[in-house]
Structures are given as structure tokens and as C-alpha cells.
C-alpha positions as a printed Julia matrix, in Angstrom:
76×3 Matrix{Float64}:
   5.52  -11.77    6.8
   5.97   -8.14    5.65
   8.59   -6.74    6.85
   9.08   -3.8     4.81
   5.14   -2.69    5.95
   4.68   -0.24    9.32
   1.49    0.91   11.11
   2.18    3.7    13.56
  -0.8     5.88   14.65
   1.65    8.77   14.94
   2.76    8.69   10.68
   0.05    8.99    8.05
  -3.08    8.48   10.6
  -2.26    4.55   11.2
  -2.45    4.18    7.42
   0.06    1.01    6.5
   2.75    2.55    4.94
   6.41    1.53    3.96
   8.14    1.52    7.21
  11.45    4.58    7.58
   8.77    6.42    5.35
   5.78    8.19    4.63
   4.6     6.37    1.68
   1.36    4.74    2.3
   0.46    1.65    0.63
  -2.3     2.98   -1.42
  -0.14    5.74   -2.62
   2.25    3.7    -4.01
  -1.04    1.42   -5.29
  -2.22    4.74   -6.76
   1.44    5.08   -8.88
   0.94    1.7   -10.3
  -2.83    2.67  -10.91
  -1.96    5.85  -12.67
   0.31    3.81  -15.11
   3.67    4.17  -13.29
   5.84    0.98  -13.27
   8.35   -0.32  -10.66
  11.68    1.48  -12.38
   9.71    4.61  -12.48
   8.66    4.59   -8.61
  12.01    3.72   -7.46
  13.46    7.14   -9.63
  11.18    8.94   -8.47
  11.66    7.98   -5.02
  15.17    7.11   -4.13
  14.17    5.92   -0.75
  12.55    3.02   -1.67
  13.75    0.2    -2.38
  12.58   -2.69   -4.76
  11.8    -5.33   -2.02
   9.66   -2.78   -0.55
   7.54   -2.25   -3.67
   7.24   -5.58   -4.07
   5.95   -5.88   -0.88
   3.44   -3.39   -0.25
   2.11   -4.77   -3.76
   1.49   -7.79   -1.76
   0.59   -6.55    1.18
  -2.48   -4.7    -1.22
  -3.25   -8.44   -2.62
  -3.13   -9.9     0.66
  -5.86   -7.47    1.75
  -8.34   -7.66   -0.71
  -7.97  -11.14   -0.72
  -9.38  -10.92    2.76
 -12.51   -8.86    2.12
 -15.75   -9.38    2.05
 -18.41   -7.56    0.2
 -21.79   -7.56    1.86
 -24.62   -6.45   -0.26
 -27.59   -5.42    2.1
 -31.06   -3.86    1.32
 -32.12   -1.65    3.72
 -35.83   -0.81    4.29
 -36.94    2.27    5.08
């Protein structure tokens, strides 16, 4: 499904990051955040390519789409 996403506990501390790099996915998360858009990241990082940003943008969605907040009182 994402092919453009690597895990390796060797680069970036097993962070996901895009793979032949050492981008992490919330870096590139944190560009968009910060008010960078796609042209922008791909100048300022030749390596990447636009499938990839794409991709880890998904990859981001995908994730949060999968959590699940708890909200717990604990007692002392």
C-alpha cells in the first residue's frame, strides 16, 4: 500500500520515514504544518519526489485515522 514509506530500526530510530532517505514522516508533516506547500518541499529537497509526498501525507491520514483516544481518570 505505501510503497514510498520505510521502517528500519537502523535510520531515524524506526521512525517511518521516506524510504532511500532520512526524512521522517512527521518532518515532512511538520513542513506542511509550518505553512510549506508541496512545490516548496520538493525545492527544497531534490530527493524527493512528488509521489512520495503524496504518500507519506497519506500514510499520516491513514494513522490517525487508526487512533484511539482514551480519556481515563485516575484516582489517587
Amino acid at each position: 500500500m505505501f510503497n514510498h514509506i520505510a521502517y528500519n530500526p537502523e535510520i531515524l530510530s524506526g521512525k517511518p520515514h521516506i524510504a532511500g532517505t532520512r526524512l521522517s514522516i512527521e518532518f515532512i508533516l511538520e513542513l506542511f504544518a509550518s505553512g510549506a506547500n508541496k512545490d516548496e518541499v520538493l525545492k527544497a529537497y531534490p530527493q524527493l519526489t512528488a509521489e512520495a509526498v503524496e504518500e507519506s501525507l497519506k500514510y499520516a491520514a491513514q494513522s490517525v485515522k487508526n487512533e484511539v483516544l482514551l480519556d481515563v481518570k485516575v484516582g489517587a
